[in-house]
Each structure stands twice: as structure tokens, then as C-alpha cells.
VOBA-331376 format. One record per residue (C-alpha): z negated, y, x; residue number from 1. Coordinates in nm, 2 decimals, always signed. Layout:
! residues N
REC      up   north    east  num
REC       Z       Y       X  NUM
...
! end
This chain:
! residues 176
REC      up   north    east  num
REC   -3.25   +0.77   -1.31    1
REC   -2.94   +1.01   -1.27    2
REC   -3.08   +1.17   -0.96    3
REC   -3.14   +0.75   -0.79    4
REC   -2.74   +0.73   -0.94    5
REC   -2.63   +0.99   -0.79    6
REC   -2.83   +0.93   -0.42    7
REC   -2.62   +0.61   -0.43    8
REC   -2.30   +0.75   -0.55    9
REC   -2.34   +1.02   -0.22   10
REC   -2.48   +0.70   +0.00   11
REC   -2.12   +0.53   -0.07   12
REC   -1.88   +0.83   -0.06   13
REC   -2.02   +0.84   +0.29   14
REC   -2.01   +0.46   +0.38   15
REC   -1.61   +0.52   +0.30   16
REC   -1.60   +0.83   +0.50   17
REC   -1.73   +0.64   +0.81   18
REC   -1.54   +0.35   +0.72   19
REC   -1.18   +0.43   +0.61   20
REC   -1.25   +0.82   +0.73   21
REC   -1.01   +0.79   +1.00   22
REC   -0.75   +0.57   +0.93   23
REC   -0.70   +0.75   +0.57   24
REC   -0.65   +1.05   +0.85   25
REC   -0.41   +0.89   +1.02   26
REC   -0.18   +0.77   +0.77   27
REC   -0.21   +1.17   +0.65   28
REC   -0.12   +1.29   +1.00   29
REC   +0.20   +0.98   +0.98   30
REC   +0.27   +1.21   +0.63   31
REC   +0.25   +1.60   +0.77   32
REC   +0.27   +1.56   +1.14   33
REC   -0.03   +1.82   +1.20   34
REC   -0.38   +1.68   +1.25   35
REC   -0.56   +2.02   +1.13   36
REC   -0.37   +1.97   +0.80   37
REC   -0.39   +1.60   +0.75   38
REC   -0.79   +1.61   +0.86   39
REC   -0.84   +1.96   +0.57   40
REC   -0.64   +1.68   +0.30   41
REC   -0.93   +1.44   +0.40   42
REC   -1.18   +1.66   +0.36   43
REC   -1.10   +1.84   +0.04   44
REC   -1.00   +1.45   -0.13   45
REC   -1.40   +1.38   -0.02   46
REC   -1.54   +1.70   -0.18   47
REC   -1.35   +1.61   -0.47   48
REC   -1.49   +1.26   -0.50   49
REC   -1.81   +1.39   -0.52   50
REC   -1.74   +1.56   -0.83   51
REC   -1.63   +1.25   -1.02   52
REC   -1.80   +0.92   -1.18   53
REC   -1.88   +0.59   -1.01   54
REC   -1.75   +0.43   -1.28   55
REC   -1.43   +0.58   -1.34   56
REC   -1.30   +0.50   -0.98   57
REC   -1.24   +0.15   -0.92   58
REC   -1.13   +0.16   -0.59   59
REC   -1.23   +0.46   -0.41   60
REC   -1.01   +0.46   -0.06   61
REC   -0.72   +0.44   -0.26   62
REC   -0.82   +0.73   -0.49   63
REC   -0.92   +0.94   -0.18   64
REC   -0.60   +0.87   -0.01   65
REC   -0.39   +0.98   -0.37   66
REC   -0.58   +1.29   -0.39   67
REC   -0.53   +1.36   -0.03   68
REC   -0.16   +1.30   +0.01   69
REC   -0.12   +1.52   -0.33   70
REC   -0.29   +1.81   -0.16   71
REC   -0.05   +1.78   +0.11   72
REC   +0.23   +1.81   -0.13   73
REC   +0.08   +2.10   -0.27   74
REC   +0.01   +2.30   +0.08   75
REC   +0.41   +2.20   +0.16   76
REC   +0.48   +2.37   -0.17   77
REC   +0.30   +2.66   -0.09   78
REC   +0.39   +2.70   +0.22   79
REC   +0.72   +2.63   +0.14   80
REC   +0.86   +2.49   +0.46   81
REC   +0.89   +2.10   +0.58   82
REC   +0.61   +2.00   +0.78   83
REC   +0.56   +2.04   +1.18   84
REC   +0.75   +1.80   +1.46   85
REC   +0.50   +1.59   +1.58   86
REC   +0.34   +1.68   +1.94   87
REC   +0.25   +1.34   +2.05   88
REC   +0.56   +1.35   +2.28   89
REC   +0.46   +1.65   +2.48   90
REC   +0.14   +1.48   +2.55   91
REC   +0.18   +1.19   +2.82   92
REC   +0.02   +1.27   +3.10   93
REC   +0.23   +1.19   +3.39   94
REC   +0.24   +1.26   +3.76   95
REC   +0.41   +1.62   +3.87   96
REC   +0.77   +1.66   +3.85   97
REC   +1.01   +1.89   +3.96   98
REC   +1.11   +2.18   +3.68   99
REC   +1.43   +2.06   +3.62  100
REC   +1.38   +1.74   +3.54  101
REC   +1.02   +1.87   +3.34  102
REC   +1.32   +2.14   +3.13  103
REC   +1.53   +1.77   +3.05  104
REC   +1.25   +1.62   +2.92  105
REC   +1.14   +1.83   +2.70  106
REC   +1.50   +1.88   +2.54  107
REC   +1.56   +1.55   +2.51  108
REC   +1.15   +1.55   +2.35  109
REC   +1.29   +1.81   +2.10  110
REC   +1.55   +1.65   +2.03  111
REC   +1.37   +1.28   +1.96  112
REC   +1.11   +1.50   +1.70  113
REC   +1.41   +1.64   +1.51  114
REC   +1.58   +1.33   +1.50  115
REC   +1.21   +1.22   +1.36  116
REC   +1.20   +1.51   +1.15  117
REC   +1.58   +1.41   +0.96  118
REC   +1.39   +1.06   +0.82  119
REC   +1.23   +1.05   +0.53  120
REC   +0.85   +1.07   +0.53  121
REC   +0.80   +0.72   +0.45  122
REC   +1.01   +0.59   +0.76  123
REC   +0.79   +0.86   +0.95  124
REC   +0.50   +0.71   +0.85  125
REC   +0.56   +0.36   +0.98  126
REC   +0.68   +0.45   +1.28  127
REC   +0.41   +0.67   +1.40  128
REC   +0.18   +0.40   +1.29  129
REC   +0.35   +0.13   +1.48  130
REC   +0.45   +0.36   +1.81  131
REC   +0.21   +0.65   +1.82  132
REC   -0.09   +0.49   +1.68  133
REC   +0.00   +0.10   +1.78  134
REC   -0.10   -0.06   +1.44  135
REC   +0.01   -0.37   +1.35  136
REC   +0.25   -0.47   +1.08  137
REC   -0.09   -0.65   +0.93  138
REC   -0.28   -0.35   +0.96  139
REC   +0.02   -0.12   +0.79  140
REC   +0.01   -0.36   +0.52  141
REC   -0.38   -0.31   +0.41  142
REC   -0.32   +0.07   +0.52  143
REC   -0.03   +0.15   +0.28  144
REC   -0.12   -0.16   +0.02  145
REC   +0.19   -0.37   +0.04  146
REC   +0.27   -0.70   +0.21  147
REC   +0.32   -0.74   +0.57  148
REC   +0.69   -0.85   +0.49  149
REC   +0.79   -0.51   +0.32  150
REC   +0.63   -0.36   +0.65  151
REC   +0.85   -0.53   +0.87  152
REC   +1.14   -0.45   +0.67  153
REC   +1.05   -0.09   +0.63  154
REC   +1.01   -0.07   +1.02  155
REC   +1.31   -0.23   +1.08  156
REC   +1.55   +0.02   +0.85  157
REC   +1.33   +0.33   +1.00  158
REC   +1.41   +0.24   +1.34  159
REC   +1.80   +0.20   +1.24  160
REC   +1.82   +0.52   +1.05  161
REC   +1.65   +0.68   +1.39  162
REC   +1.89   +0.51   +1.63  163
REC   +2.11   +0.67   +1.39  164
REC   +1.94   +1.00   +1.41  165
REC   +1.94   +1.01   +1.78  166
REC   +2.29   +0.94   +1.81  167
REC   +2.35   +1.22   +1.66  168
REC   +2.19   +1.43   +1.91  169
REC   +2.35   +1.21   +2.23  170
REC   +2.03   +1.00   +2.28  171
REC   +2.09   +0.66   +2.31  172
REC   +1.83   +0.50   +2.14  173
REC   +1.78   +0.21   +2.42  174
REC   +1.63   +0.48   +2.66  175
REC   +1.39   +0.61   +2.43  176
! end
């Protein structure tokens, strides 16, 4: 009887994995800005549900995504460094350009990830969820367990506090 238990305990850690798998990933990648990392938290949270009791877990994508976002915490701590500008931005593909004008993008590029980089990983998270992965408010809400209201309002003081950011660094946040 264990063994039948425990054959249906491994059947639904991996109907989660294929199900919530990748969107738990992204909201770690939203969290640490480096997909290597964020996809090792996802593993190591599913090795270590396998350890633990059906019955003690009541609802497991939220569990998974606990563990994982702790073990991110702990790597940052070990590390001890922030985590990693995001390289979305250095990845449009666009037609060629002339060097100059490819040297000005990518300042103003480094310049748009530390402004990124000042927020608080919370405001991170909703932004690349909205503008690099193109979820909407609905979606966040499920994703981060809160109502679509509190989304909108967290998007709308993230993308404030980045104008803010950006102004800073002479970007005017209309052109971004």
C-alpha cells in the first residue's frame, strides 16, 4: 500500500512540474534576473517535495514556489552579491545598425537594467511579468496569489518609482 502511495504521490509532483513548471520559473527568473539560477531553485524545490508527505502539503504550487524563492535567498546570501541585471534587453533582434548608434543603445540598455536593478524585487517582479513576459494583470494575480486590483496598483507604483529611476540616469521614461 505505501509503494501504490507513493507511485501517486511521484505521479502528482510531476503533473505540477508540467503544469505550473514554468510559470513557477518565471516568477523565479522576475525574483533573481538569471534563468540558470531561477530554473536550479525549481529544481531543488521539486527534489525536495519528493521527500515530504501528501498530506502535510495542502497546496503544493505554492509550497514549491516558498521553497524555491527561499533557496534563492539563500544562494544571494552565499554569494553575497545582489542578483544579475536582466539580459532580456540585449536580446531584440533588429535589422543592422551602424556602431555608433549600436554603442548608444547599449548605454542607454545599461542604464534602463540599473535603473531596474535600484527597485525593489517585488516592483521587479511585476514588471518583467507584465513587459518581458506579457502576462496579464489576471494572470499576475493567480501567479503571486493576490487580487487583480493589488496587481494593478503594484504595477502602477513600479512603473512610477522606475520613471523615477530613469530620470535619474537622463532617460526619459516616455522613450523607453
Amino acid at each position: 500500500m505505501p509503494d501504490k502511495q507513493a507511485k501517486r504521490w511521484s505521479a502528482e509532483i510531476e503533473a505540477v512540474y508540467l503544469r505550473e513548471g514554468r510559470e513557477i520559473w518565471a516568477l523565479l527568473y522576475a525574483q533573481c534576473s538569471d534563468a540558470d539560477r531561477a530554473y536550479d531553485a525549481l529544481q531543488e524545490a521539486f527534489v525536495r517535495l519528493q521527500s515530504q508527505e501528501v498530506k502535510s502539503i495542502r497546496n503544493i504550487r505554492a509550497w514549491v514556489l516558498t521553497v524555491a524563492q527561499n533557496w534563492l535567498r539563500d544562494y544571494a546570501r552565499r554569494q553575497n552579491h545582489a542578483a544579475r541585471p536582466a539580459d532580456f534587453l540585449d536580446n531584440i533582434v533588429g535589422k543592422p545598425s551602424d556602431p555608433s548608434e549600436d554603442l548608444e543603445k547599449e548605454e542607454r540598455n545599461s542604464r534602463i537594467r540599473q535603473s531596474l536593478q535600484q527597485l525593489r524585487a517585488e516592483d521587479r517582479e511585476v514588471l518583467v511579468l507584465r513587459y518581458a513576459l506579457g502576462w496579464s494583470s489576471k494572470r499576475m494575480s493567480i501567479a503571486l496569489d493576490t487580487s487583480t486590483s493589488a496587481i494593478d496598483m503594484r504595477l502602477s507604483r513600479a512603473r512610477k518609482r522606475l520613471c523615477e529611476e530613469l530620470e535619474k540616469v537622463g532617460i526619459d521614461h516616455e522613450t523607453v
